[in-house]
C-alpha positions as CSV (number, residue, x, y, z in Angstrom):
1,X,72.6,-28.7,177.3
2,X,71.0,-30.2,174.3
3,X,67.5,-29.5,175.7
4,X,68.3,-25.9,176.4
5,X,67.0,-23.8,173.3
6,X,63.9,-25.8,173.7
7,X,63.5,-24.0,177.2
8,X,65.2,-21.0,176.0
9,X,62.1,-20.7,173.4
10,X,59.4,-21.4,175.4
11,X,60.8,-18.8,177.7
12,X,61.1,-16.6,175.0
13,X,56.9,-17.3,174.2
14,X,56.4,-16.8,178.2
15,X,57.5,-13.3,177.6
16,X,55.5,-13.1,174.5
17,X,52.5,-13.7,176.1
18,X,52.4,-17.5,175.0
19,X,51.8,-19.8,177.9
20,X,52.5,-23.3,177.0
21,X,51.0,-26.5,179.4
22,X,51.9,-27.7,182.2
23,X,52.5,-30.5,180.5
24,X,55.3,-29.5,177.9
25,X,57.1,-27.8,180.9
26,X,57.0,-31.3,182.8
27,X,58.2,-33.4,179.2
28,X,61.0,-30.4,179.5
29,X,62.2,-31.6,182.7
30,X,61.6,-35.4,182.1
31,X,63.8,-35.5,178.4
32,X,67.1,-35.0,179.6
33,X,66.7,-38.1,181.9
34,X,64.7,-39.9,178.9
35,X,67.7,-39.1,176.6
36,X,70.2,-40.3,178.4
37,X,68.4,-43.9,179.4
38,X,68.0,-43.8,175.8
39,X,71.5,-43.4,175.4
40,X,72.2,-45.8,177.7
41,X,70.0,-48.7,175.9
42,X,71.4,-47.8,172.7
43,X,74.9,-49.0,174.4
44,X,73.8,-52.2,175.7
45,X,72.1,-53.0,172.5
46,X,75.5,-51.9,170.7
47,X,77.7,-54.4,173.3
48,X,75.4,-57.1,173.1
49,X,75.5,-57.0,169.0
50,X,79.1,-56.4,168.2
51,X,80.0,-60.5,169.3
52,X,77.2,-61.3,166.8
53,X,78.4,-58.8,164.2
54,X,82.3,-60.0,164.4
55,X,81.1,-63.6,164.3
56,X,79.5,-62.6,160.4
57,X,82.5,-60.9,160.0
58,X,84.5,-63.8,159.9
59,X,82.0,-65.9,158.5
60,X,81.8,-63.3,155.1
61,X,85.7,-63.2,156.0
62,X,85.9,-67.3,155.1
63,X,83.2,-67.6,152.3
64,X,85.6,-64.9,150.2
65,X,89.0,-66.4,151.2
């Protein structure tokens, strides 16, 4: 749904007379998918930090007390 006005508008340019590439009609199918493995590294990353970022919690947590 995100990538929808972006189709929407190139539509609209269709109509218009304004051909775009094949290639920005493929990238238009492919980001969705793209997106969301982005999304989805963006996770792992976030898991795999938080044990790291509790652990200088406690350390920052000690040095005040």
């Amino acid at each position: 749904s995100m990538f929808e006005p972006l189709k929407e508008m190139v539509a609209l340019l269709s109509t218009y007379g304004e051909e775009m590439p094949e290639e920005i009609h493929q990238q238009l199918q492919d980001l969705p998918e793209h997106w969301d493995s982005t999304k989805q590294l963006c996770m792992r990353v976030k898991q795999s930090v938080a044990p790291l970022q509790a652990n200088e919690v406690n350390t920052i947590h000690r040095k005040c007390q």
